[in-house]
N, C-alpha and C positions, 0 to 999 in steps of 0.2 A: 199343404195346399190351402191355399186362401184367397179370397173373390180379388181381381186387378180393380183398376181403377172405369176399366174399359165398361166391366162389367156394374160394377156400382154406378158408374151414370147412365148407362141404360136399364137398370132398377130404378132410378130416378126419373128416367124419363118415362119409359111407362108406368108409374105409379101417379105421373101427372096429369099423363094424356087418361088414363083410366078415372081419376076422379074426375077429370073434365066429362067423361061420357056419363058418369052416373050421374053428376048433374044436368044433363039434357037428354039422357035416355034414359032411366032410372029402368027400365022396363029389358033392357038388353043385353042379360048377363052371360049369353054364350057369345055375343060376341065381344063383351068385354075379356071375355077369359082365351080367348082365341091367341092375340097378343104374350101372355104370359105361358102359353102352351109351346108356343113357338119360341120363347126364350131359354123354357127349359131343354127342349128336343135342341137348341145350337148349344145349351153348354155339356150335355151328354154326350154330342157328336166332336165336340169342342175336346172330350176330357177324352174320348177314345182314340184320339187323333195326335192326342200327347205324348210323348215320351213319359212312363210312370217312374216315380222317384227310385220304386226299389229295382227298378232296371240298369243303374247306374253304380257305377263306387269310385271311389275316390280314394286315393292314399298322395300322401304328404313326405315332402321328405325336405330335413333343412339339416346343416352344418351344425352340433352340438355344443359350440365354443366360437367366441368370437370378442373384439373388442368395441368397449363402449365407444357412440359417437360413430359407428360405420353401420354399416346395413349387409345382410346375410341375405343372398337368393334363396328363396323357399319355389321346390318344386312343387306343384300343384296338377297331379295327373289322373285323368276323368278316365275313366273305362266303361265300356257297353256297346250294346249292341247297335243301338241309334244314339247317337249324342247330339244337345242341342245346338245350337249355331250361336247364341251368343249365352253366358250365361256370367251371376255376381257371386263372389262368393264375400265369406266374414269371417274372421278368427277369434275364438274366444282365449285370451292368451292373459298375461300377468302385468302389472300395468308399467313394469319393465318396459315392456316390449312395441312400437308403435308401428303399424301400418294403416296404409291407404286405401280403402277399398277402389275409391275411382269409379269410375264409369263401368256399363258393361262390358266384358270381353268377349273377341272373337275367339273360338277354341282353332288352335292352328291346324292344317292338315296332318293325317297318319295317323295310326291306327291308335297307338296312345298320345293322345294329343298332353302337351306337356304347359301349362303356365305356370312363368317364372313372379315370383310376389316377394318386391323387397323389404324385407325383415326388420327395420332399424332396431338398434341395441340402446336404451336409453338411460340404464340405473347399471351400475355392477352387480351381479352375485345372479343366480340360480332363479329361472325364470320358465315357467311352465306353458304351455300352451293345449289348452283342455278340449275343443270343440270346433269341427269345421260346418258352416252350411253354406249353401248354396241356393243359386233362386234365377230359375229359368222362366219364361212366359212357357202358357199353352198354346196351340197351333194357331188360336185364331183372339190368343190374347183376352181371353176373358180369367183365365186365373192364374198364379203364381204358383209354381210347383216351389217346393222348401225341403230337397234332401238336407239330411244332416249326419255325421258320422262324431261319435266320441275320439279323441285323440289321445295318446300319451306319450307326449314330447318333454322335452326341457332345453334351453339353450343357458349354459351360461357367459355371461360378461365379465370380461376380463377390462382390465386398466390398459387404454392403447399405448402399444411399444413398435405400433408398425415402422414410424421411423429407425426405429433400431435397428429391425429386422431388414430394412431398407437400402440399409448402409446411410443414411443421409447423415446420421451424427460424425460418423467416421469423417467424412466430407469435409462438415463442417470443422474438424477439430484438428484437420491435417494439418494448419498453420500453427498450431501449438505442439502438435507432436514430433511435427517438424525441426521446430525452430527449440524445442529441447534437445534433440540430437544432437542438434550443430551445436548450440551452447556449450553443449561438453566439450567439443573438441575447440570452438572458440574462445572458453573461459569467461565467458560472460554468467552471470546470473550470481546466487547469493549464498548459495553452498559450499562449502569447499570439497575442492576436489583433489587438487595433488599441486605439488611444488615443483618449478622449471626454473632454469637455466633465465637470466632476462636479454633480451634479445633487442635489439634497437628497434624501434617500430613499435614497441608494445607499450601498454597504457603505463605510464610513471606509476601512478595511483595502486596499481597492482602490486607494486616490489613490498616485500617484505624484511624490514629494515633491518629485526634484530636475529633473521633467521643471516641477512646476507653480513652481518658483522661479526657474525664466528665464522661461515667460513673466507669471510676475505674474500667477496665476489659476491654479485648483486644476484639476488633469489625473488622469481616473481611467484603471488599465487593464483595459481588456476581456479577457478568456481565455474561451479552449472547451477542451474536453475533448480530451486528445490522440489522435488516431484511429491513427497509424501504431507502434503497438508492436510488437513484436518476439513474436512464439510458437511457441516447437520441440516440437515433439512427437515424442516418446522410448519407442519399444515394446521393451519385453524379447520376445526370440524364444526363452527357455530353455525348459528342457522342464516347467517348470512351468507355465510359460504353454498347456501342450499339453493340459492337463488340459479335460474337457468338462464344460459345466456348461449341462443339457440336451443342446439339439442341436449347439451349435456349442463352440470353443475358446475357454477367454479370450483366446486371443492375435485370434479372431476380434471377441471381443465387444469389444475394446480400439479394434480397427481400425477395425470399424465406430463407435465412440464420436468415435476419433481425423477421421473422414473428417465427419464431422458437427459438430468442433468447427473444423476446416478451412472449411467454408461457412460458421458462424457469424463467424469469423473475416475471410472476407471479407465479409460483412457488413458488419462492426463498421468498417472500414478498416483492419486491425492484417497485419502481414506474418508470415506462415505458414513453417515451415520443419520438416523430416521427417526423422528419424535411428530407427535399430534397433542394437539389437546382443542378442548371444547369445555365447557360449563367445568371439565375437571380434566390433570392431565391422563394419556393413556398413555401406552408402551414407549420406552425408548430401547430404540436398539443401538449399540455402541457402534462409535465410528470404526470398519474395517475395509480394507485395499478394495475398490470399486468394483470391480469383475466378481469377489467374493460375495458383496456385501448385495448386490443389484437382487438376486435370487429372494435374499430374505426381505429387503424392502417392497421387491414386486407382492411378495406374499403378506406383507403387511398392511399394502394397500387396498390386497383387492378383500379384507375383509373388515377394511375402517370403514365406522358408523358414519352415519351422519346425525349427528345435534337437531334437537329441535329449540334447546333453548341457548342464551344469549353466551356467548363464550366471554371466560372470566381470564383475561389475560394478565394482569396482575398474578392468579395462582399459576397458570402453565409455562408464564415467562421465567421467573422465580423460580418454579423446579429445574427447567430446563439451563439453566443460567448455574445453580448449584451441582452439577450430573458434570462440567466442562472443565477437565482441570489446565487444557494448554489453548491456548490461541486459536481460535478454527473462525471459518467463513460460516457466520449462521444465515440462512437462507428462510427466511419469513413469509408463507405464504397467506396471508390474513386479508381482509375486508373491513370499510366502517365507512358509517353512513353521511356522518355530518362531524364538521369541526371539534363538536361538545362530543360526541360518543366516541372519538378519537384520542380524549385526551390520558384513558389509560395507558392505551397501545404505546402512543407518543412516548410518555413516561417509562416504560418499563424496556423498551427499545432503546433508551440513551442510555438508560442500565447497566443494561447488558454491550453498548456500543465503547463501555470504560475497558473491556479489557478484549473482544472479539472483533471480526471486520461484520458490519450486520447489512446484508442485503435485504429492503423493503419489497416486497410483491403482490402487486395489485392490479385486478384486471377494469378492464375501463369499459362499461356498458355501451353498446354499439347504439343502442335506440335512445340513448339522453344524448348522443352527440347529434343523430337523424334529428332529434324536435328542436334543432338549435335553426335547422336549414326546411323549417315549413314549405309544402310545396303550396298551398293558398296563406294568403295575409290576411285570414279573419282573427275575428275577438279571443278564440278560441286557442288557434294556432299563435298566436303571437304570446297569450297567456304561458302556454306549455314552454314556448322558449326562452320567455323570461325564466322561468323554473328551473327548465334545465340551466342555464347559462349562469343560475346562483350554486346550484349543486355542481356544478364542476369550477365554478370561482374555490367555494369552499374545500373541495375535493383537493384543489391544486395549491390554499394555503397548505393544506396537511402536508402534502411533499414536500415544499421549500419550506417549511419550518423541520423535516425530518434531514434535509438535507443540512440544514444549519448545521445540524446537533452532528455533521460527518457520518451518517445514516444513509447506505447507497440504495436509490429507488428504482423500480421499473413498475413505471404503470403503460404496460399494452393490450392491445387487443385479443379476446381469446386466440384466435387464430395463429396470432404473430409470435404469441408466449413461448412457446417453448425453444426455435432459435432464438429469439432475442434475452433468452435469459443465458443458452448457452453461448451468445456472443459477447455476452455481459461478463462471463466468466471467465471468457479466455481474456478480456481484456483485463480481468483480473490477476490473472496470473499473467498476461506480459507486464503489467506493472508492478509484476511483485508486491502486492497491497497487503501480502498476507505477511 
């Protein structure tokens, strides 16, 4: 319990009007004290008239698991005998975890009135939540009642796969998995498949010359599309990847892109494989058939660190580049700031672009593109969008010099990342690139 604000300005105001009277009645102390008798007798009546804190309880109850970047309903349910009519509450929780307090609430009707308080998930891994209180007015507004109850919760965050679980990937990947079925049966793609009879109508290009000259009759060959390629995916853990853009990191938004092109992946039939590095590299796990492989990358994810210091791509390119003995799609999820601090990445990215197909991936700050489009034209505003308008000129040599070097890029928006990479991909594999 603690004085409102109601009650602090009228301490203030009779402490004013009171030295007003002992300066012209110096002589009139009962009935200066009159006023202050009467304050105490309303906040007595004021506290008897309240609902007392330990008349009330509270319990909590919220979903134990959930993915980063969404938000959990936490119920929030009051019991007792009288319950107040609007009341605040606070969560003492891990800095994981954000919520809003907002304004006050009305408690709904019924006997245990029930509020629902959305939970957002903000960091991966194992996130506590210690202490709930509460803070109702007294009946007539002079003090602040402060229940409070200890908690002992945990939520942990998981790497979002909701689109998985969605089906949305599936969705999107039908025209790939599609159009490999028919390839088999229409002999198109770069595999082979088996030897046929050649039939008028069919591609010249197809006959196989020295199969049809022993037996004396033209022999075409059939090919499909080859399903088991090779795809590592490559997350920078620097501290640039720490950067938030919204609610989550890009190192989050990468992961979650990365775990989704994982199940398209085995989809497709192509073998899957998971590296990170930062200031030094960490685990690789070898590439295996997608469906197998998805389990151990999601668990590799959800307990990669995050860097505080500057990732050293020259060493983690280099290991990763040594670890590859056949041909694979490397998928690059990395960040850099300016032209000059780009030019190791550049470097070791044409590298590696001598003997792999290397996909660049990078997400584009949604608030440098905002300070291009000032909503006033002052000194200020037009300052900021010169700025931005040089960091994305610079931004965008890095691409077209990456693209020179045959270095495939995607720079999009968080949101748009993780179809646009799997759209990237299938256009990969319908042009057989690999």
């Amino acid at each position: 319990m603690r004085p409102s604000r109601n009650m602090l300005a009228l301490v203030l105001v009779l402490a004013a009007v009171t030295v007003t009277l002992v300066m012209l009645e110096p002589g009139q102390t009962t009935v200066l004290a009159l006023p202050w008798v009467g304050l105490l007798a309303l906040a007595l009546v004021d506290l008897m008239l309240t609902i007392p804190p330990r008349g009330l309880s509270a319990a909590v109850d919220v979903a134990n698991r959930g993915f980063t970047g969404q938000s959990l309903p936490l119920a929030l349910t009051v019991t007792g005998k009288r319950l107040p009519a609007t009341l605040e509450w606070r969560l003492t929780h891990g800095a994981g975890l954000g919520t809003d307090p907002g304004p006050p609430a009305a408690l709904p009707p019924g006997a245990q009135p029930k509020l629902y308080i959305p939970l957002s998930l903000r960091d991966r891994g194992v996130h506590a939540i210690t202490h709930l209180a509460l803070r109702y007015p007294s009946r007539f507004g002079l003090f602040e009642m402060l229940p409070g109850w200890p908690l002992d919760l945990s939520v942990t965050a998981y790497p979002d796969i909701s689109p998985i679980l969605s089906g949305a990937i599936q969705a999107q990947m039908l025209p790939l998995t599609d159009g490999a079925r028919a390839s088999k049966l229409r002999g198109e793609g770069s595999e082979f498949h088996q030897l046929r009879d050649y039939i008028a109508g069919m591609d010249p290009r197809s006959i196989d010359w020295k199969r049809s000259a022993r037996v004396n009759r033209l022999i075409s060959r059939e090919t499909r599309v080859e399903r088991n390629h090779q795809i590592i995916l490559c997350l920078d853990t620097g501290h640039l990847m720490g950067e938030r853009l919204g609610l989550l990191t890009k190192l989050d938004h990468a992961m979650h892109a990365a775990l989704a092109l994982t199940w398209a992946g085995g989809l497709a039939g192509d073998n899957v494989g998971f590296y990170s590095f930062g200031p030094r590299p960490h685990a690789f796990l070898p590439p295996r058939p997608g469906r197998a492989a998805f389990g151990h990358i999601q668990g590799a994810c959800t307990t990669l660190p995050q860097d505080v210091d500057e990732t050293n791509h020259t060493l983690g390119l280099t290991v990763l580049n040594s670890k590859l003995k056949r041909r694979s799609l490397v998928v690059v999820f990395s960040d850099f700031v300016d032209s000059t601090s780009a030019e190791l990445l550049v470097e070791n990215l044409a590298v590696m672009q001598r003997q792999h197909l290397v996909l660049y991936v990078t997400l584009r700050d949604p608030a440098i593109t905002a300070l291009m489009r000032p909503a006033h034209a002052g000194l200020d505003e037009v300052a900021e969008a010169v700025a931005a308008a040089r960091i994305l000129q610079e931004r965008q040599a890095v691409l077209d010099r990456l693209n020179r070097l045959g270095i495939l890029c995607l720079d999009t928006a968080p949101d748009r990342l993780g179809p646009d990479l799997i759209s990237r991909y299938i256009e990969i594999k319908a042009k057989e690139m690999l």
